[in-house]
C-alpha positions in Angstrom: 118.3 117.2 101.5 116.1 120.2 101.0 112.5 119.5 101.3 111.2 123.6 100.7 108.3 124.1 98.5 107.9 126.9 96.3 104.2 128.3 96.7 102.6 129.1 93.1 102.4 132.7 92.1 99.4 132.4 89.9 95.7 131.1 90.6 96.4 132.8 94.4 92.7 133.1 95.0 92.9 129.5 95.7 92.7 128.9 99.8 95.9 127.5 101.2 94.4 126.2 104.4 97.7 124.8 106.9 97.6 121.4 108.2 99.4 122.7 111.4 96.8 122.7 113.7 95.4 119.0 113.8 98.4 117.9 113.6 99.7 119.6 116.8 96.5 119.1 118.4 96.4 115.3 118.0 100.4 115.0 118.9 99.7 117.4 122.3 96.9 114.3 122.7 99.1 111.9 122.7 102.1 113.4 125.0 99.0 113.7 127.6 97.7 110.5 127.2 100.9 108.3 126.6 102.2 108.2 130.7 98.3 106.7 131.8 98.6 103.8 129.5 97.6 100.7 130.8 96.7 97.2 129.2 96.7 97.4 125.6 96.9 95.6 122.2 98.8 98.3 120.0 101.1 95.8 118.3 104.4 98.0 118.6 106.5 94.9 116.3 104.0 93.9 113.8 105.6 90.5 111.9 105.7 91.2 107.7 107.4 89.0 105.0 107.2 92.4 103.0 110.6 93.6 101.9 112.1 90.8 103.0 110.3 87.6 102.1 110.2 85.6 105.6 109.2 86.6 108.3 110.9 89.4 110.9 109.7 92.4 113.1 109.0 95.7 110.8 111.1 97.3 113.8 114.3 95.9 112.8 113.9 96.0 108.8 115.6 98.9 107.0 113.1 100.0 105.4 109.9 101.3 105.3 106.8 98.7 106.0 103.8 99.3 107.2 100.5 96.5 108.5 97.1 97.7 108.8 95.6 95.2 110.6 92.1 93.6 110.3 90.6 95.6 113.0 91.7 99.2 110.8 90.3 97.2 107.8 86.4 96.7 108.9 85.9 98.4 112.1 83.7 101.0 111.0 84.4 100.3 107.1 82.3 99.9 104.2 84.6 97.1 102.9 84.5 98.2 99.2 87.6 100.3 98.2 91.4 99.3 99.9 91.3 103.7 100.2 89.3 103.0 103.2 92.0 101.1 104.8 95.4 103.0 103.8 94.8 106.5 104.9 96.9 106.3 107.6 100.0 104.8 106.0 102.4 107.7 105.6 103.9 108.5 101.9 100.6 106.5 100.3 98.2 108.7 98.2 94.6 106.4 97.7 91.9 108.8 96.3 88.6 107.4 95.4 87.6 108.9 92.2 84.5 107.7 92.4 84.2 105.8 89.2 84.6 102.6 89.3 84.8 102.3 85.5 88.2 103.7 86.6 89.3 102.1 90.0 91.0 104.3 92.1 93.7 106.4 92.3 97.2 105.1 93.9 100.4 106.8 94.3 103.9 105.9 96.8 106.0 108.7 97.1 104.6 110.3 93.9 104.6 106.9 91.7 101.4 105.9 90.1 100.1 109.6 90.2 100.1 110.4 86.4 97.9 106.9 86.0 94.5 107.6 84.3 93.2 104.3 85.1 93.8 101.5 87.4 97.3 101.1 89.3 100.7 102.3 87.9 104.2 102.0 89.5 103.2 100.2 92.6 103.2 96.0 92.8 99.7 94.7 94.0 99.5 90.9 95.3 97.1 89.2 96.9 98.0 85.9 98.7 101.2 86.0 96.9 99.6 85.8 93.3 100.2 89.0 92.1 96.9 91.5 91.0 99.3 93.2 88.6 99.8 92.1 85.0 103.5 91.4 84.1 103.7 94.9 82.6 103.2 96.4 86.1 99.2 97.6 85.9 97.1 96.3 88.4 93.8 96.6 89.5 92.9 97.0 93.4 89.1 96.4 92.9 90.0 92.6 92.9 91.3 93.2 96.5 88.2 91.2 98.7 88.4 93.3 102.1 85.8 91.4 103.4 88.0 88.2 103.9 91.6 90.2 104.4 93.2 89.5 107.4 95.8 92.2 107.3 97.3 94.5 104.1 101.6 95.0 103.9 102.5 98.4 102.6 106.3 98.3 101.4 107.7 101.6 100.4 111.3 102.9 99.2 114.3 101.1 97.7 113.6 97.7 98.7 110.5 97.9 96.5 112.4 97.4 93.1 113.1 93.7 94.1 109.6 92.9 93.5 110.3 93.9 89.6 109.5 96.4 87.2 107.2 98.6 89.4 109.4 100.9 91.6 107.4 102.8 93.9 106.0 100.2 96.4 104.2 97.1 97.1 100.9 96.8 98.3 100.3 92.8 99.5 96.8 91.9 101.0 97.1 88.5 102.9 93.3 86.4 103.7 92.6 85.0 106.7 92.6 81.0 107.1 89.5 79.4 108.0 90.0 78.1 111.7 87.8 78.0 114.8 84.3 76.3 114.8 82.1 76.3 111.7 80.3 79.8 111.4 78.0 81.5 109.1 77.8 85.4 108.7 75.1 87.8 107.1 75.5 91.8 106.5 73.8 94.4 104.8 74.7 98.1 104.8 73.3 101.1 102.9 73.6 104.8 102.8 73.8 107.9 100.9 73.9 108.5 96.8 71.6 104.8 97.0 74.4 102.8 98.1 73.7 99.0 99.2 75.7 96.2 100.1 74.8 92.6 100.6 77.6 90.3 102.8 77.4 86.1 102.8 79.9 84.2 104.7 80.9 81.3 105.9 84.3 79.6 107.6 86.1 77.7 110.1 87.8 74.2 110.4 86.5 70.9 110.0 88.6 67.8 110.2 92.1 69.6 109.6 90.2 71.1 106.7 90.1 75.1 106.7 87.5 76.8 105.0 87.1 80.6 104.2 83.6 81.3 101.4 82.1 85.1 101.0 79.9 86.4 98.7 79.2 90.5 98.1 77.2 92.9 96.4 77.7 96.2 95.7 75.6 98.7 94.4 75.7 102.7 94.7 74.2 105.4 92.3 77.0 107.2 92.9 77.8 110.7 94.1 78.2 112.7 91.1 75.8 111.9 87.6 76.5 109.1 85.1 78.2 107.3 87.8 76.2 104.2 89.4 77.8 100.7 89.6 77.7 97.2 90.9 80.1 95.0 91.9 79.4 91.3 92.4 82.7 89.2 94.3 83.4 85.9 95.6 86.2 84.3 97.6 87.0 80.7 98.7 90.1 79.7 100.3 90.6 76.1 101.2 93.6 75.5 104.2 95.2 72.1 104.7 98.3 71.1 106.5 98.8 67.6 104.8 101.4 66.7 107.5 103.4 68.9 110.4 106.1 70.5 108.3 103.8 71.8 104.9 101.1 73.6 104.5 99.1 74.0 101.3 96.0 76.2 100.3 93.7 77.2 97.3 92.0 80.3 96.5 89.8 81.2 93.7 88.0 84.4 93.8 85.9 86.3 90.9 84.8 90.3 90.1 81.9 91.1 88.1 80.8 94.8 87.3 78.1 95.4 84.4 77.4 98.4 82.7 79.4 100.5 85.1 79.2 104.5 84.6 81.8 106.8 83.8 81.3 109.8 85.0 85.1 111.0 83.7 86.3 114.9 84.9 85.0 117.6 84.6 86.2 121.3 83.9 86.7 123.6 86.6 83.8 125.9 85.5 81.8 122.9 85.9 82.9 122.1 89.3 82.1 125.6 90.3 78.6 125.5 88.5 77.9 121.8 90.7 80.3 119.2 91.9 78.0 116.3 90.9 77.7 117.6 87.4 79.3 115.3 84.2 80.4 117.0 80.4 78.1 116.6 77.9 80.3 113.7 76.4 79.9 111.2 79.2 76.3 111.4 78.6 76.2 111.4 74.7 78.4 108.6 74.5 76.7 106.7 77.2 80.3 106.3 78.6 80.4 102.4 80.6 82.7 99.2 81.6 81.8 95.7 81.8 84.4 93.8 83.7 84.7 90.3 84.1 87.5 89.0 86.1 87.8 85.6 87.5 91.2 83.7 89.0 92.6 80.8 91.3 95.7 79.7 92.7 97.9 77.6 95.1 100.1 78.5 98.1 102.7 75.9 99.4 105.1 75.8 101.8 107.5 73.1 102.9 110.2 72.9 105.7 112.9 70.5 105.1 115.5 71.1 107.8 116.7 74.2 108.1 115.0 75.4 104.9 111.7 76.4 103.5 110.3 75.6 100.1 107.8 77.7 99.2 106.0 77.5 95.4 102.7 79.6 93.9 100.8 79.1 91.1 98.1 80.7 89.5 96.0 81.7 86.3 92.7 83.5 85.3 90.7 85.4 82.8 89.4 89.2 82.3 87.5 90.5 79.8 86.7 94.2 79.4 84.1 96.2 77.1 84.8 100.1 77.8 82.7 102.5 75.9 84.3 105.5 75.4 83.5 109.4 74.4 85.8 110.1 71.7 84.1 112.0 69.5 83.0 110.4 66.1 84.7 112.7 64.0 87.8 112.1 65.5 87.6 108.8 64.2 86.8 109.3 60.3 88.7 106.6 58.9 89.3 108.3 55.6 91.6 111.5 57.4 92.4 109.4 60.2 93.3 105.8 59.4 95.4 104.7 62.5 92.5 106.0 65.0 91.7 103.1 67.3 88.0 103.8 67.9 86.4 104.8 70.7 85.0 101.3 72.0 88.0 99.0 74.0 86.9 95.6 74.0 89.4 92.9 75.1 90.0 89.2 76.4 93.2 88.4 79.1 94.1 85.3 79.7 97.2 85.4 82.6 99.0 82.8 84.3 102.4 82.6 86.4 104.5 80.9 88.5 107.1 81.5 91.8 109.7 79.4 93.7 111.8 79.8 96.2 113.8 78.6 98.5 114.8 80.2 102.0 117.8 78.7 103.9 119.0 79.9 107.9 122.6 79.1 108.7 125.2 80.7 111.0 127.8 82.9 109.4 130.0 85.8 110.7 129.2 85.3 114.2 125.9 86.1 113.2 122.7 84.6 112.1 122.3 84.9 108.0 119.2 83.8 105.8 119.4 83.2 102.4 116.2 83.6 99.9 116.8 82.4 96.3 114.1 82.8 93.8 112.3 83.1 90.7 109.1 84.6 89.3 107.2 83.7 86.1 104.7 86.1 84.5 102.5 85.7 81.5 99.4 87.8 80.1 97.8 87.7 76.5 95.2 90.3 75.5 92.9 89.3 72.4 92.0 93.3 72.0 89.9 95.0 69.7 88.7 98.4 69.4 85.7 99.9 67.4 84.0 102.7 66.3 81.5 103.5 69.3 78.5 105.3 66.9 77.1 104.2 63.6 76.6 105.6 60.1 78.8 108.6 59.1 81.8 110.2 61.0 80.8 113.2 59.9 77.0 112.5 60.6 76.5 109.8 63.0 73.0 108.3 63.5 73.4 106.7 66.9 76.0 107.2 69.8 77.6 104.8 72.4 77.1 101.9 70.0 79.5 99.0 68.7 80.7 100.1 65.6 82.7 99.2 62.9 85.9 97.7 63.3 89.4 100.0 63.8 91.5 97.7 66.0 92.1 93.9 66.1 95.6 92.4 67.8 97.5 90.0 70.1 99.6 91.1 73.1 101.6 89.5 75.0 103.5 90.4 77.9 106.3 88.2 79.6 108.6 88.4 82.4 110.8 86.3 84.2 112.7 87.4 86.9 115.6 85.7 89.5 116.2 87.2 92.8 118.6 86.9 95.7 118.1 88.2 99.0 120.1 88.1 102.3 119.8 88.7 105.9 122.7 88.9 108.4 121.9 89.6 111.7 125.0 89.9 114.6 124.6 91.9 117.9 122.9 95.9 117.5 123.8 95.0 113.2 121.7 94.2 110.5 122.2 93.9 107.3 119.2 93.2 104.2 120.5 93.1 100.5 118.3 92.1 97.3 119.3 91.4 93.9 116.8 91.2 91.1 116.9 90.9 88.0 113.9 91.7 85.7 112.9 90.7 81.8 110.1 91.8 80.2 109.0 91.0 76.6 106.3 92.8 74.6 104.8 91.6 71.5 102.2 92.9 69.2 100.5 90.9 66.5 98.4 92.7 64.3 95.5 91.5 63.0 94.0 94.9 61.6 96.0 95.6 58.1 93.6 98.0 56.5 95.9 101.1 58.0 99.0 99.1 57.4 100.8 96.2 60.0 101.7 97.9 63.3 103.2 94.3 64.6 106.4 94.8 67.0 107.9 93.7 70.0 110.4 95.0 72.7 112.0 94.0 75.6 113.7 95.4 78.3 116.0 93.6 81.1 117.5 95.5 84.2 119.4 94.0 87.4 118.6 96.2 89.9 119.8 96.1 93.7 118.9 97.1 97.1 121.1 97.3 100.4 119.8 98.1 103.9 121.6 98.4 107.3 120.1 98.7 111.1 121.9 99.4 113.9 119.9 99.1 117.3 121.2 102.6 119.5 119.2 100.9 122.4 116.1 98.1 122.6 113.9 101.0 122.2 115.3 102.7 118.8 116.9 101.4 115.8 118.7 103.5 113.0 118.5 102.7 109.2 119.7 103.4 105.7 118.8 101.3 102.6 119.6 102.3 99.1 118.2 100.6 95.8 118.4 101.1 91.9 114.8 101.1 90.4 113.3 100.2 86.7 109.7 100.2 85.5 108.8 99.0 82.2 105.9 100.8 79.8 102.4 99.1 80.4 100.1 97.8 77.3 97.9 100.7 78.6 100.8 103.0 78.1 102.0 101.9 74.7 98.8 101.3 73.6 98.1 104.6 71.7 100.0 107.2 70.2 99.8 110.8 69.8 96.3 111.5 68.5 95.6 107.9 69.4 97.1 106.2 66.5 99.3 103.0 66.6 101.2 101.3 69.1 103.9 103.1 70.5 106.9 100.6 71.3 109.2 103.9 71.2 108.6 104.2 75.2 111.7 103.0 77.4 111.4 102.3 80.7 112.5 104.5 83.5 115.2 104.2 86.2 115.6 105.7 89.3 118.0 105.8 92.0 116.7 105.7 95.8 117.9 106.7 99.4 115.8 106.5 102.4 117.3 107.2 106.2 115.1 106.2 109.3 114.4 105.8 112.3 112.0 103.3 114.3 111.3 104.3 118.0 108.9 103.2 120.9 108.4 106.3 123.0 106.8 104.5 125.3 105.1 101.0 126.2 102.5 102.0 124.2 103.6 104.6 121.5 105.8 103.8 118.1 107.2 106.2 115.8 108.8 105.8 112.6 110.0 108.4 110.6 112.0 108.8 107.5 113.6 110.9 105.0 114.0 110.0 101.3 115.2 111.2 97.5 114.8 109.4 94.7 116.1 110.8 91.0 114.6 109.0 87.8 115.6 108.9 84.6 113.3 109.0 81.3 110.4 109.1 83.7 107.2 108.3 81.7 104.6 110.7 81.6 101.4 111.5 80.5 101.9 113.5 76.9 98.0 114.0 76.6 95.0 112.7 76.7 92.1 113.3 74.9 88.2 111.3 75.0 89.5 109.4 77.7 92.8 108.0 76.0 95.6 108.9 77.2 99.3 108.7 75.8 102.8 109.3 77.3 106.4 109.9 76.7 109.8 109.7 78.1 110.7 112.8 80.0 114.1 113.8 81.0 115.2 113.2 85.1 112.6 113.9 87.8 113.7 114.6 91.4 111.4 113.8 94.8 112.5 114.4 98.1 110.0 114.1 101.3 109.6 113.1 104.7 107.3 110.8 106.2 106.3 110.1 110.3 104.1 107.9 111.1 102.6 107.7 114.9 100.7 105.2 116.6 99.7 104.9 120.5 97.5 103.7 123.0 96.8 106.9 125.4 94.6 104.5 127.7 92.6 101.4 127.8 89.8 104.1 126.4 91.8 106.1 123.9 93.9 105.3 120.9 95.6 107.8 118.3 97.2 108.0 114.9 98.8 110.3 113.0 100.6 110.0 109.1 102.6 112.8 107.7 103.9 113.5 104.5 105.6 116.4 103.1 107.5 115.7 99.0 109.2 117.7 96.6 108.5 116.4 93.5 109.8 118.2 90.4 111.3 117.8 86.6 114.8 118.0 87.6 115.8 118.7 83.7 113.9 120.7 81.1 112.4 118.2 78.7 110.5 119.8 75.7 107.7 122.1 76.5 108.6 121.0 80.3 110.5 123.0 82.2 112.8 122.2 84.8 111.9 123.5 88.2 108.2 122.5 87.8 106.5 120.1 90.4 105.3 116.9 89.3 101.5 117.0 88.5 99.0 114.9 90.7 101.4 114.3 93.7 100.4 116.9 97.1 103.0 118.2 98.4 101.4 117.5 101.9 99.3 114.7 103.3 98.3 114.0 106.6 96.2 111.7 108.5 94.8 112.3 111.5 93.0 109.6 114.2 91.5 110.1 117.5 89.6 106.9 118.4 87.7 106.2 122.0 86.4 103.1 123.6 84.4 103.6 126.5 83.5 100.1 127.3 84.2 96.8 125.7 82.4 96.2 122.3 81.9 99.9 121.3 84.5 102.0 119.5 84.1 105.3 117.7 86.9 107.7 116.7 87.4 110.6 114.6 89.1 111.5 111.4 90.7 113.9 109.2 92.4 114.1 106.3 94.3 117.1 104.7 95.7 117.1 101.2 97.8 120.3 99.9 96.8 121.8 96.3 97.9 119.5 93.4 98.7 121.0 90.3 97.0 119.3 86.9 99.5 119.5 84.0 103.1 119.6 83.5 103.3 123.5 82.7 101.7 124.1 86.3 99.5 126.6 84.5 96.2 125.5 85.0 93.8 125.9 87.8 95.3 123.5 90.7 92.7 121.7 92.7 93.3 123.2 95.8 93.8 122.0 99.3 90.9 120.7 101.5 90.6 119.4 105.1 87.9 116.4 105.6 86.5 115.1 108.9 84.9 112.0 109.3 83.6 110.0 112.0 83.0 106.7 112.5 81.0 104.1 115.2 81.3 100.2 115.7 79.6 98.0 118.2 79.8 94.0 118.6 77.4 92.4 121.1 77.8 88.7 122.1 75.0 86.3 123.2 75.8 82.4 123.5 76.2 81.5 119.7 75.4 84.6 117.9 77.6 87.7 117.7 75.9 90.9 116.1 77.9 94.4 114.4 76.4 97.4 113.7 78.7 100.2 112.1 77.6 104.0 111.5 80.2 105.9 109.4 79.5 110.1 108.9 82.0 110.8 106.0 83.0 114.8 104.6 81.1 115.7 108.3 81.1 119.5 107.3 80.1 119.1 104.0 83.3 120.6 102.1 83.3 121.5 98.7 86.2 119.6 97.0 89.2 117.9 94.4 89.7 114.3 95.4 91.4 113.8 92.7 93.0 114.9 89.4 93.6 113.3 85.5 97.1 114.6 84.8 97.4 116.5 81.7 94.0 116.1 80.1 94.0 117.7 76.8 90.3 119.0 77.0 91.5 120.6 80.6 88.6 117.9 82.2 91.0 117.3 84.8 88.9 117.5 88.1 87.1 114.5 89.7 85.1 116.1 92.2 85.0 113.8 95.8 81.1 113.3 97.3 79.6 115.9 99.9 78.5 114.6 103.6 77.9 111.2 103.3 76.1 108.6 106.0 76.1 104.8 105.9 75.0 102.4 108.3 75.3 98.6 108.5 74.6 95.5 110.4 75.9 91.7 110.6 75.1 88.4 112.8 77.4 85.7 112.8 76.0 82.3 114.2 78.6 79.6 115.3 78.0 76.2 115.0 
């Protein structure tokens, strides 16, 4: 497998600055560190049901999985974007855009990179009810990191029994209400007017669990036309009705009004001032309302040597986006099929998912059987309108509901079976999955001035994975897994047509092919290191085929190849000093020619290098502070690689927590210094943007500082 990337040989004033320093500096850290280890509480075998649906030790799963615990989730966190946590999972990409009118940026081993909005390509669920729609977009704002008790990162072929989203799964799990009653209050604020407001309350009571938080969010925002708020609540409810079940309830809602889009920028206006927004953003008053609100139901059973375990869940989200298409663009009489620039739309979204895991003996070994099925069903009431009034050709107002160019039904469905096994005998193990997925899209058009664009399509794939460990001694296991991928065309991705006419149901979904090889190792009593090497080849890869006044629409391009490496390393030096390090390095590129693409050309939006670096230090019990950086390689911005890249950058940050303890109260405060020398940069790109605004510019040195009391009854 060849993992050498071809520098550019255009735009070479761009700095190239080389990640090899830190990350030799923090690995010479902890070979000096790793022999004075004493008591710590690194866990070295974190337990997932990731990958594999019941529980087992990451270390002997073929395949790469990683936790981030609760204490890497608010220790020294803000607690409003999931980026915060999963910087230092290796092969992960989370860039805050900052816009939340856009959520952030996610991409696993270069899927979900050409998204322009939300999450593409990657499964999110949250207390096993998923947070993506049936078509595979989800939304990570309705992740609540204020109640998560650890987050599951699942990369690699194994993902593609989770459905039609191939390049991982991202599963947040809340904690349970236990221990005595206790109430909680926080506030934290900090640079670019940012605030946030923290309400809490749990424990047990009778056999009862209880879990209840409330937030706000507000900020101004780093860059102009680009202040939000966020309003979210959680309850989680915990009974055991007798010793062999346990059942549990969770409703949680989002609410953000009148949130600013700030959308990218040109690179002439990123040189002129980072903070600056086009002229559109502002003329069109560019916003999104979001209204999202959902509950469920977890239950598990044991009857003998099996589990039962059943979900269900449903909810509503409603979404008015003002956009900055310009009016012209939309004159009805030379450009009938035009959608408007104003998205409003209604979701309702429901599901279902059973299963049943069964343990027996077999082969002289121990084998567990999971047999299940998932039900999936979302239905958009969607409009779209004119956003300015009066003439095309000489509007009299701007960012404004106007007149009616869109007005549909659609429905997406899936249902898919699964099998999974585990077989476990001596230093062998062996993890198959078999899925497979069916997804139905239908379009009922309500809108017949321009003609009936009602349709439907749908696509069904069996795809499988296979995995195999072999333990070379207690203290390293080998691994290769292998899996056939498929992922299906959003609504968002259909949604528009070139020039942003019509519904294109012409997409087809994309396949891909995936190997990864690894190894898991504890170098010490104290120290684990997993690294792995992967390739995976798609076919009909869908792609961004422009985007213009924040639409965007895509096509099927021909065969894509990525090949990379990740290591991840984790240790406890001393009772005083901990250390992390994640590091990727992937070839992405159009493996065929495809139209105006040509072959040889990397994949826009994915670095070619990421690392994370962690040096953290605890110099008495209560008060932790560590240092971070982050490094990102230049990431080019269109298909034809011709444009300005956004080029590399190394950030620092550092971060302070304290807990004090006295009788019934516990206090926190947290200090976080973020971008610590101030560096000018990219954080992160919109692939292919016809009017070349594809630069979202990431904030400048940034403090915030917070406090909390917890009383316990």
């Amino acid at each position: 497998m060849s993992t050498h990337t071809s520098r550019r040989t255009t735009n070479t004033d761009v700095p190239q600055r080389r990640p090899i320093s830190i990350g030799l500096a923090l690995a010479l850290s902890m070979g000096s560190f790793a022999a004075g280890a004493a008591e710590a509480d690194l866990q070295l075998k974190p337990v997932v049901v990731t990958g594999s649906r019941v529980e087992a030790q990451s270390f002997e799963l073929p395949f790469s999985v990683d936790v981030v615990d609760q204490r890497s989730i608010s220790e020294g966190q803000l607690k409003v974007n999931v980026s915060e946590s999963l910087a230092a999972v290796p092969g992960l990409v989370v860039q805050n855009r900052q816009n939340y009118a856009q959520d952030l940026q996610i991409s696993s081993r270069g899927f979900g990179a050409r998204a322009a909005f939300g999450v593409r390509g990657i499964k999110l669920v949250t207390d096993g009810i998923p947070a993506s729609t049936p078509d595979g977009q989800g939304q990570a704002a309705t992740f609540n990191l204020d109640t998560a008790e650890r987050i599951e990162v699942l990369r690699g072929p194994f993902s593609t029994v989770y459905g039609a989203s191939s390049g991982g799964v991202i599963q947040l799990f809340s904690r349970d209400g236990s221990g005595p009653p206790s109430i909680k209050a926080g506030i934290l604020g900090g640079s670019w007017g940012t605030t946030k407001y923290e309400l809490e309350a749990e424990g047990e009571k009778g056999g009862v669990g209880f879990l209840v938080n409330g937030s706000r969010f507000e900020t101004d925002g780093y860059r102009d036309h680009s202040a939000a708020s966020r309003d979210q609540s959680f309850a989680k409810i915990t009974l055991k009705p007798d010793a062999d079940s346990k059942l549990n309830f969770i409703a949680a809602t989002l609410h953000q009004a009148d949130t600013q889009d700030p959308q990218g920028v040109t690179w002439a206006t990123f040189q002129r001032d980072p903070r600056a927004v086009e002229s559109a953003a502002i003329d069109y008053n560019v916003r999104k309302n979001i209204d999202n609100v959902q509950g469920g139901m977890n239950y598990e059973r044991r009857i003998g040597a099996g589990t039962l375990q059943f979900s269900a869940y449903a909810g509503k989200r409603s979404v008015l986006q003002y956009q900055s298409i310009p009016a012209i663009v939309q004159n009805i009489a030379t450009r009938p099929g035009q959608a408007g620039g104003v998205i409003d739309f209604d979701r309702e979204f429901h599901g279902m998912s059973a299963r049943w895991i069964q343990t027996l003996a077999a082969a002289g070994g121990e084998l567990t059987l999971t047999g299940g099925i998932d039900y999936d069903r979302s239905e958009d009431d969607r409009q779209g309108y004119e956003n300015f009034l009066g003439p095309a050709t000489a509007p009299t107002a701007l960012g404004v509901r106007g007149n009616l160019r869109r007005d549909e039904i659609d429905t997406v469905t899936s249902l898919d079976p699964y099998l999974q096994a585990s077989w476990k005998r001596g230093s062998w193990g062996l993890q198959a999955g078999l899925r497979h997925s069916h997804v139905e899209t239908e379009v009922d058009d309500k809108y017949l001035v321009n003609g009936d664009d009602s349709g439907s399509v749908s696509f069904s794939k069996t795809t499988p994975a296979v995995g195999v460990t072999y333990e070379l001694s207690p203290a390293l296991n080998l691994y290769a897994s292998a899996g056939k991928g498929y992922e299906t065309p959003t609504l968002g991705e259909m949604a528009y047509s070139a020039g942003g006419a019509g519904f294109n149901l012409g997409l087809k979904p994309s396949t891909s092919t995936q190997y990864e090889l690894g190894a898991k190792a504890f170098v010490s009593d104290y120290t684990r290191v997993n690294a792995a090497v992967f390739q995976i080849s798609t076919e009909d890869e869908i792609v961004p085929a422009g985007a213009t006044g924040g639409r965007t629409y895509y096509t099927n391009a021909a065969s894509t190849l990525r090949q990379g490496v990740e290591v991840a390393v984790d240790s406890e030096f001393s009772r005083q000093w901990r250390g992390k390090l994640a590091f990727t390095h992937m070839r992405a590129i159009y493996d065929e020619s495809s139209g105006a693409i040509s072959a040889g050309k990397r994949l826009p939006g994915i670095p070619a290098t990421s690392i994370y670096g962690e040096l953290a230090w605890q110099p008495m019990q209560g008060l932790t502070t560590a240092l971070e950086t982050v490094y990102r390689s230049h990431v080019f911005v269109n298909d034809g690689n011709d444009a300005r890249t956004a080029p590399s950058y190394t950030l620092f940050n550092l971060r302070v927590a304290a807990t004090q303890k006295q009788g019934a109260w516990q206090f926190q405060e947290m200090l976080r210094l973020d971008n610590l020398f101030d560096r000018k940069y990219i954080g992160s790109v919109i692939v292919n943007d016809s009017n070349s605004k594809f630069y979202e510019p990431g904030p400048a040195f940034s403090a915030y500082a917070g406090v909390s009391a917890r009383y316990t009854f």
